[in-house]
C-alpha positions in Angstrom: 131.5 50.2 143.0 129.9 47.8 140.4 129.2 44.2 140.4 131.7 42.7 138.5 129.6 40.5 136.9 127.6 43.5 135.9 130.6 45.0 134.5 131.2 41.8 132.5 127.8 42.1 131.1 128.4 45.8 129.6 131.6 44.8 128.1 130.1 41.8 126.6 127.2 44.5 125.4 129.6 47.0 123.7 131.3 44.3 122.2 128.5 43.3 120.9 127.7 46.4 119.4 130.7 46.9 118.0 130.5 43.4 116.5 127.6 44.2 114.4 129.2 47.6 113.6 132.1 46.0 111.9 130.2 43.3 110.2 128.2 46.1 108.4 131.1 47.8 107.3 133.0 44.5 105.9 129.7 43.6 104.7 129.1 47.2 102.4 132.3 46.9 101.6 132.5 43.7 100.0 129.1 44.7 98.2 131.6 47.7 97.0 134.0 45.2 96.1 131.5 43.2 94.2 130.5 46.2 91.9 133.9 47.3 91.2 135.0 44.0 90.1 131.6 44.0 87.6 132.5 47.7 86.2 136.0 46.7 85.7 134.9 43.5 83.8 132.6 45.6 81.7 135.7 48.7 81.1 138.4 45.6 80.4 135.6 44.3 77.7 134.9 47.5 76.1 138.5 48.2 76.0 139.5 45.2 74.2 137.0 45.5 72.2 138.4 48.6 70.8 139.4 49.1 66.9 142.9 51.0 66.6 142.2 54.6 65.2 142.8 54.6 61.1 144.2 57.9 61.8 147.1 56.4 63.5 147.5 54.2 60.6 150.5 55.6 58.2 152.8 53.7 55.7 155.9 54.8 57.5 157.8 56.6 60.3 156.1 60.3 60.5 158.2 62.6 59.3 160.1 65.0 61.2 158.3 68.7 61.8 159.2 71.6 59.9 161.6 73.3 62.5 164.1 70.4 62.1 
């Protein structure tokens, strides 16, 4: 049987190590976080910054196809 002390120690130990596991993970994702958040400020730029297509640009409705 073990000490219980000892026992307390190797709890303490995994938790430990599962501590540091989790704070790695939270921290790459927030570094994930961080980049998506720039490439979706660049996309939301670039999109704005778009100039409607002159093709789309008629003087009226478009007429109906021929098979109408």
């Amino acid at each position: 049987m073990t000490d219980p002390i000892e026992d307390l120690q190797m709890r303490i130990a995994h938790q430990e190590l599962a501590i540091e596991s989790l704070n790695e993970t939270v921290m790459r994702q927030d570094q994930m976080l961080s980049n998506l958040q720039a490439e979706l400020a660049i996309l939301r730029e670039r999109l704005l910054a778009l100039q409607p297509s002159p093709l789309g640009e008629d003087d009226g409705p478009e007429p109906p196809p021929p098979h109408y």
